[in-house]
C-alpha positions in Angstrom: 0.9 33.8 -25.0 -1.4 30.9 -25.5 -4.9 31.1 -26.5 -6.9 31.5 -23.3 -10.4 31.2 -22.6 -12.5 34.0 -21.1 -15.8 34.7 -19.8 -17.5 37.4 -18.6 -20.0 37.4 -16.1 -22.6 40.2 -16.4 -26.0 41.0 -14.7 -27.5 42.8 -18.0 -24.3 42.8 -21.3 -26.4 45.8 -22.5 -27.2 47.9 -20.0 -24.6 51.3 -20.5 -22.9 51.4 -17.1 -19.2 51.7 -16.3 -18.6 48.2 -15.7 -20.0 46.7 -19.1 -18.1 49.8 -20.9 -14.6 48.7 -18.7 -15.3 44.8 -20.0 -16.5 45.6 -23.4 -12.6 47.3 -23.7 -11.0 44.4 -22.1 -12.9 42.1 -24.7 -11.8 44.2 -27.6 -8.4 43.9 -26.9 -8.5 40.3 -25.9 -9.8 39.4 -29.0 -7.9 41.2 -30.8 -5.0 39.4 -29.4 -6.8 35.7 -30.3 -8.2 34.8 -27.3 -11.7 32.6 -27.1 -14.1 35.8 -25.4 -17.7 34.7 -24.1 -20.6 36.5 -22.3 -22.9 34.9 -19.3 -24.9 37.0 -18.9 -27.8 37.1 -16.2 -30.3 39.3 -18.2 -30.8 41.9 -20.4 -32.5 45.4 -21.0 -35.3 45.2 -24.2 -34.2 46.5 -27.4 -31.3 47.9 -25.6 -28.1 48.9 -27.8 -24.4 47.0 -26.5 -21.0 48.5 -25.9 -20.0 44.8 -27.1 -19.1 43.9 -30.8 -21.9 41.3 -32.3 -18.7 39.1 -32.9 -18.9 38.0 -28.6 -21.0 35.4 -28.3 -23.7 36.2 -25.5 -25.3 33.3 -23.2 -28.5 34.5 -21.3 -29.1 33.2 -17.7 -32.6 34.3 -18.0 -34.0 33.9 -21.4 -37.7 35.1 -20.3 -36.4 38.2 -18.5 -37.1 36.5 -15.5 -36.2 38.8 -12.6 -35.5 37.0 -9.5 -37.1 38.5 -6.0 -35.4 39.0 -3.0 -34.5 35.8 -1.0 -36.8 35.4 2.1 -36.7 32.6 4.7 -39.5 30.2 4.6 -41.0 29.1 7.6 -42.0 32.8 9.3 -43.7 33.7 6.4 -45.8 30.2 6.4 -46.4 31.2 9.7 -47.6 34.4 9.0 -49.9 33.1 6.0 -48.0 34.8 3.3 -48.7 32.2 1.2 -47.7 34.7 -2.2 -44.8 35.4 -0.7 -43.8 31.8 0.2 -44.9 30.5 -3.4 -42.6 33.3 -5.0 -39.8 32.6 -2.5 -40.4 28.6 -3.8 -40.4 29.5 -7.3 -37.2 30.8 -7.3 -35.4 28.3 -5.1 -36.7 26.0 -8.3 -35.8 28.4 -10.8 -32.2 29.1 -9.2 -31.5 25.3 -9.0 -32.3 24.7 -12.3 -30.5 27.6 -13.6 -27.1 26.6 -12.0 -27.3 23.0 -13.9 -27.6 25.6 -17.5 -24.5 26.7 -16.0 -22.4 24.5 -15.0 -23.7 22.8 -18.8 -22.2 26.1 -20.2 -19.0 25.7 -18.7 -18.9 22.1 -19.7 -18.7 23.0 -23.1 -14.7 24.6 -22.5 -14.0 20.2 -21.7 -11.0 20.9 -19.4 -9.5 23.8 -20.7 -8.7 26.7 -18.8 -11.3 29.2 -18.1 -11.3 32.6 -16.7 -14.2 34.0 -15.5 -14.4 37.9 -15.0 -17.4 38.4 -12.6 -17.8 42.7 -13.2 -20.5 42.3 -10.9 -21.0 40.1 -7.8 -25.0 39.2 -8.1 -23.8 36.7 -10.6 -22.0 34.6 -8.7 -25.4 32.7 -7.1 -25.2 31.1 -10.3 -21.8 30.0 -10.0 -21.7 28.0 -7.2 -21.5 24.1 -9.1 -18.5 25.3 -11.0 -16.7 27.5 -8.4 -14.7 25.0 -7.4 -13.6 23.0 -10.7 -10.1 23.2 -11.0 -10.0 24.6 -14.5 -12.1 27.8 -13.7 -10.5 30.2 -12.2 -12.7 33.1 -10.8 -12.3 36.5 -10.6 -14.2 38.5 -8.7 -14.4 42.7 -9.2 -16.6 45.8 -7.6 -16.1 48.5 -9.7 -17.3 51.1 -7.1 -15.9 52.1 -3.6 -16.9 50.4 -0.4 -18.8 53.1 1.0 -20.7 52.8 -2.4 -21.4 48.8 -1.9 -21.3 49.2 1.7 -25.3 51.6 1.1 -26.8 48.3 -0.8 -27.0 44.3 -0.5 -23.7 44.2 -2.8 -21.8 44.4 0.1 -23.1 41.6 1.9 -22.5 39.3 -1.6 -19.4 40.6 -1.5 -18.5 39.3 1.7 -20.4 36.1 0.7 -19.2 35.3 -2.3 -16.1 37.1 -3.4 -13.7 35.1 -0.7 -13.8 31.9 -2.3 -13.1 33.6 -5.5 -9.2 32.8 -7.1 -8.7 36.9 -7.5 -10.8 39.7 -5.7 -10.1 42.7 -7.8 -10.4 46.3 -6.1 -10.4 49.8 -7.8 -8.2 51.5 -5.2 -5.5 50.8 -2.8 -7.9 52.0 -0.2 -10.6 49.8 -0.8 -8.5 47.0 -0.8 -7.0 47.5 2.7 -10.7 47.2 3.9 -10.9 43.7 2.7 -7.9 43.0 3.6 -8.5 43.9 7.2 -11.9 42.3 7.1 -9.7 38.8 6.7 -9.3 38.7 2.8 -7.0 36.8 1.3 -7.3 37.2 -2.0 -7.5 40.6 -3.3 -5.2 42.7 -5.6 -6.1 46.4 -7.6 -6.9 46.7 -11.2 -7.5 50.1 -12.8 -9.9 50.2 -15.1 -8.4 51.1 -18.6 -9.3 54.1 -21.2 -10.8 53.1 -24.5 -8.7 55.8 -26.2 -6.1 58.3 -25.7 -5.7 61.3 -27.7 -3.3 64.4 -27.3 -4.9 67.8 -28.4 -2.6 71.3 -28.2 -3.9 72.7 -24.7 -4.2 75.9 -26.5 -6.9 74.6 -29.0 -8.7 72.7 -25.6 -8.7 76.3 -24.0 -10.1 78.4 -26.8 -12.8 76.0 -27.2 -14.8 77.7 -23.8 -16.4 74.4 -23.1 -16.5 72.8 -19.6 -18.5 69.1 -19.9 -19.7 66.4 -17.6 -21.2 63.4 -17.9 -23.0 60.4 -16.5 -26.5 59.5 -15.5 -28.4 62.2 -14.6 -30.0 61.1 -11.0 -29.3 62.5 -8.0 -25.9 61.2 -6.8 -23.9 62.6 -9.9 -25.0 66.0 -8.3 -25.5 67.8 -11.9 -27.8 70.1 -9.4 -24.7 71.0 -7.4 -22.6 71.5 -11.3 -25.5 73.9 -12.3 -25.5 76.0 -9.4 -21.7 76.0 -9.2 -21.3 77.1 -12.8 -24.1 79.9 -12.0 -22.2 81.4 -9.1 -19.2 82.4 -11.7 -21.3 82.3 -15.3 -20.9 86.4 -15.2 -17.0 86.7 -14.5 -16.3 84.3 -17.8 -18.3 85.2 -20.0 -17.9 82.9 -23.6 -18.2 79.8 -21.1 -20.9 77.2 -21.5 -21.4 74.2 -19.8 -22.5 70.9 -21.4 -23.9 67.4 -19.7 -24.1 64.3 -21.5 -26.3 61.9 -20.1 -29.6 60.6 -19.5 -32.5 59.6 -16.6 -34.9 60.9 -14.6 -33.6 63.9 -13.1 -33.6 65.5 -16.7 -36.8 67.2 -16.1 -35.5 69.1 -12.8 -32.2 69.7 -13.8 -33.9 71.6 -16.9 -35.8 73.8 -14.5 -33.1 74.4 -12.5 -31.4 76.0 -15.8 -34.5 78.2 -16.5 -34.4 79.0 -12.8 -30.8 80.5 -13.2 -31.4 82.2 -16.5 -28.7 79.8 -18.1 -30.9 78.3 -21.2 -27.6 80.0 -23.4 -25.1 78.6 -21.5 -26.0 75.5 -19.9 -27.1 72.8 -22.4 -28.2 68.9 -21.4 -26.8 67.2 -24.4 -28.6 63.7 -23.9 -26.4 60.8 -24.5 -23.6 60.5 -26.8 -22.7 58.0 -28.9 -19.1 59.5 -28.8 -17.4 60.6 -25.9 -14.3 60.8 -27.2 -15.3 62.9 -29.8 -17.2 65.3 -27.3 -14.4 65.3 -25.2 -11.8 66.7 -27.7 -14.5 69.6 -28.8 -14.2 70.4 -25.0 -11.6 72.3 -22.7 -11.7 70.7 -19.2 -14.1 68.4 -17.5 -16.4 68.3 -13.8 -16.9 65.7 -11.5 -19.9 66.7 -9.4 -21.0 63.0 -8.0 -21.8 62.2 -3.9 -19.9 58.6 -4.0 -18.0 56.8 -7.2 -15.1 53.9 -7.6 -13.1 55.1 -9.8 -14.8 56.8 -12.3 -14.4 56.2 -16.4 -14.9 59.4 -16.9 -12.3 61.7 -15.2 -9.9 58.6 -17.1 -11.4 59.3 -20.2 -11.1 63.3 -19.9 -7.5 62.9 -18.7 -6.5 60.6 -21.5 -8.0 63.5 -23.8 -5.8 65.9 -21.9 -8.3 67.6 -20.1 -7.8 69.4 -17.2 -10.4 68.3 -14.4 -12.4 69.8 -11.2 -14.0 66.8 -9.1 -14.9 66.8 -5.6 -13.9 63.9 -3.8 -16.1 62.0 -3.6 -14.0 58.6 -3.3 -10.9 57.0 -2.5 -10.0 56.5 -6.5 -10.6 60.1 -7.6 -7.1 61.0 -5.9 -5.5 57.8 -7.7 -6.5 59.3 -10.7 -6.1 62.8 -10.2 -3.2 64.6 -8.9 -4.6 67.8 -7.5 -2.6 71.2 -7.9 -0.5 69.7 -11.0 -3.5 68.2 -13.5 -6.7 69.0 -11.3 -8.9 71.0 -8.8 -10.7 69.0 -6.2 -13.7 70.3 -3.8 -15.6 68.6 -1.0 -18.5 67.2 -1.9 -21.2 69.5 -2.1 -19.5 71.8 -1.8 -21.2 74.2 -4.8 -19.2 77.8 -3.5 -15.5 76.0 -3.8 -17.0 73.9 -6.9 -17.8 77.0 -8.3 -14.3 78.8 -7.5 -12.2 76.1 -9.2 -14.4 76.5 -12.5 -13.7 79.9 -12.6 -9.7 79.3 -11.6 -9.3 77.5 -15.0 -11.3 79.4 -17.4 -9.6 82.6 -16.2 -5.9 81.3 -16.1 -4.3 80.1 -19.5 -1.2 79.1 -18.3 -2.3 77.3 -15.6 -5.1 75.3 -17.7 -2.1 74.9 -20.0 0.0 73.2 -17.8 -2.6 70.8 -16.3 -4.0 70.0 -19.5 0.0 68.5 -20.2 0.4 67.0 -16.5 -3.3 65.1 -17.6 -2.5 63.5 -20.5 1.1 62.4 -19.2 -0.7 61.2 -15.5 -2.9 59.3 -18.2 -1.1 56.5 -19.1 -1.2 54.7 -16.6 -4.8 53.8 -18.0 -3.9 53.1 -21.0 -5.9 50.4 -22.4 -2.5 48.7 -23.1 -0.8 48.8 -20.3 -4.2 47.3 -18.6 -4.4 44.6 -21.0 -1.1 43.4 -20.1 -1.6 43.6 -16.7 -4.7 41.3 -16.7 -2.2 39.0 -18.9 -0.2 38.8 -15.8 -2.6 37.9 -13.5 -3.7 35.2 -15.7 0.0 33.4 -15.6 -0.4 34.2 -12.3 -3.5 31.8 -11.5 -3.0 29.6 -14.4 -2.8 25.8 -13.4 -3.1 27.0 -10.3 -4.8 23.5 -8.4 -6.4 23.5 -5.1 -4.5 23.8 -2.0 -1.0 25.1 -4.2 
């Protein structure tokens, strides 16, 4: 394959959510294959470490952290007298005009070579508006969470704005892309997101470890309060168990008194964040999915591609395109802390059964293999390449 040229479009390259760990994979591979990798990225978090290697090359959209406000419309609020509001709502009209001509300057540098664009997240794409129509840029557009997810916030509305005119609209599920579909669509396709590593332990060594783990930010929809309490309805019938979180936010404090409140300080342990989930993940024996709403979450892939058996409650359309329950998984409504609780204790009391699903994981795995992604997004790019307007 030819060298190709690829950019990601970012709202903050160092801030550690899913979707800059799923491109900082993709750019790893491409890379390592030869291709020309690039970062736009809109801002960025202060002294904040980066799932990217120093090797990409990062372009900031915002240099002075400038964080744009809300778009209001003009004339009420003159109106009304909200002058503040009016002069804020002016200065960024300026700012955003001036930042699409440092733009479309970026993209000016590629000549007329052949540029993808990977836009992991949709507020991005104000900025591209001078260049969304060039004919050597193609655009690809992704939402790396569910549509009842995007569908609580303004993404949604972007979405519909923005991602239509794009050359590719990439969905996590099946599901989710039948919604756009329906809602007239014409562009969209699915692309799972890929596993940074796969690793086949014994499921006997996995069991006798006694370690069930979790992970992810700890706020309110990843339901760790739910996990706690679900763990704490079974902790007496297996006993040698413990339960470990890895993440970090603001429901740390609460989540800690919730421990104390259950008595669990020597079985329930908030590990903070790791700087090697992979490694975590092969110390443990299966993994739990406690969350209100995901996509398609990185980590019940990761687990799997560790061979890890998983509970999760389903708590969106890609947890089922990931998990297959009653042959590599347990899955529980959400919220559902009594049923949660009841599949923790299915797993840690039955060997054969964890032994089993911990095989039927790692095999169901592949299909996230980094590898088999990467080639994947190589097909789609022959697929839009020298594509020209109205082909």
């Amino acid at each position: 394959m030819e060298r190709k040229n690829i950019v990601f479009l970012i709202n903050e390259f160092n801030n550690h959510g899913g979707a800059q760990r799923v491109a900082s994979i993709l750019t790893e591979e491409f890379m390592r294959d030869g291709h020309n990798v690039s970062i736009l990225s809109v801002n960025q978090q202060k002294k904040a470490p980066s799932y990217f290697s120093k090797e990409v090359p990062v372009t900031l959209i915002h240099k002075d952290d400038y964080r744009p406000p809300a778009a209001i419309e003009l004339s009420s609020n003159l109106k009304q007298g909200k002058l503040i509001k009016v002069s804020k709502e002016v200065n960024r009209r300026y700012r955003l005009q001036k930042q699409r001509a440092d733009v479309k300057k970026f993209f000016e540098a590629f000549g007329d070579e052949e540029v993808f664009v990977i836009a992991i997240q949709v507020y991005g794409m104000q900025w591209m508006q001078p260049v969304l129509y060039q004919k050597n840029i193609k655009v690809i557009g992704q939402s790396h969470e569910s549509v009842a997810a995007a569908r609580s916030s303004q993404r949604y509305k972007r979405i519909l704005s923005h991602y239509r005119q794009v050359s590719k609209f990439l969905l996590l599920t099946q599901k989710d892309e039948e919604h756009f579909k329906e809602a007239g669509f014409k562009n969209t396709g699915v692309m799972y997101n890929p596993s940074p590593f796969r690793h086949l332990t014994p499921p006997e060594i996995l069991y006798n470890h006694k370690k069930i783990v979790s992970s992810g930010r700890l706020v309110a929809g990843k339901g760790f309060d739910v996990l706690i309490e679900s763990f704490a309805s079974v902790a007496e019938k297996i006993p040698g168990w413990t339960l470990h979180i890895y993440g970090e936010g603001p429901a740390e404090d609460s989540l800690q008194s919730l421990i104390r409140i259950f008595d669990l300080e020597e079985r329930v342990f908030l590990e903070g964040q790791t700087e090697d989930i992979e490694a975590s993940l092969r110390e443990a024996s299966f993994f739990v999915l406690s969350s209100k709403a995901e996509g398609l979450p990185m980590s019940l892939i990761e687990a799997q591609s560790c061979g890890l058996p998983c509970v999760s409650t389903d708590c969106a359309p890609g947890i089922r395109e990931i998990l297959t329950e009653y042959e590599d998984s347990l899955i529980a409504p959400v919220g559902d802390i009594h049923l949660l609780g009841r599949h923790i204790k299915r797993l840690a009391e039955d060997p054969e059964l964890f032994y089993s699903y911990s095989r039927n994981a790692y095999e169901n795995s592949l299909k996230f293999d980094k590898k088999v992604i990467k080639q994947q997004w190589y097909k789609l790019f022959e697929e839009l390449g020298g594509r020209r307007d109205g082909q």
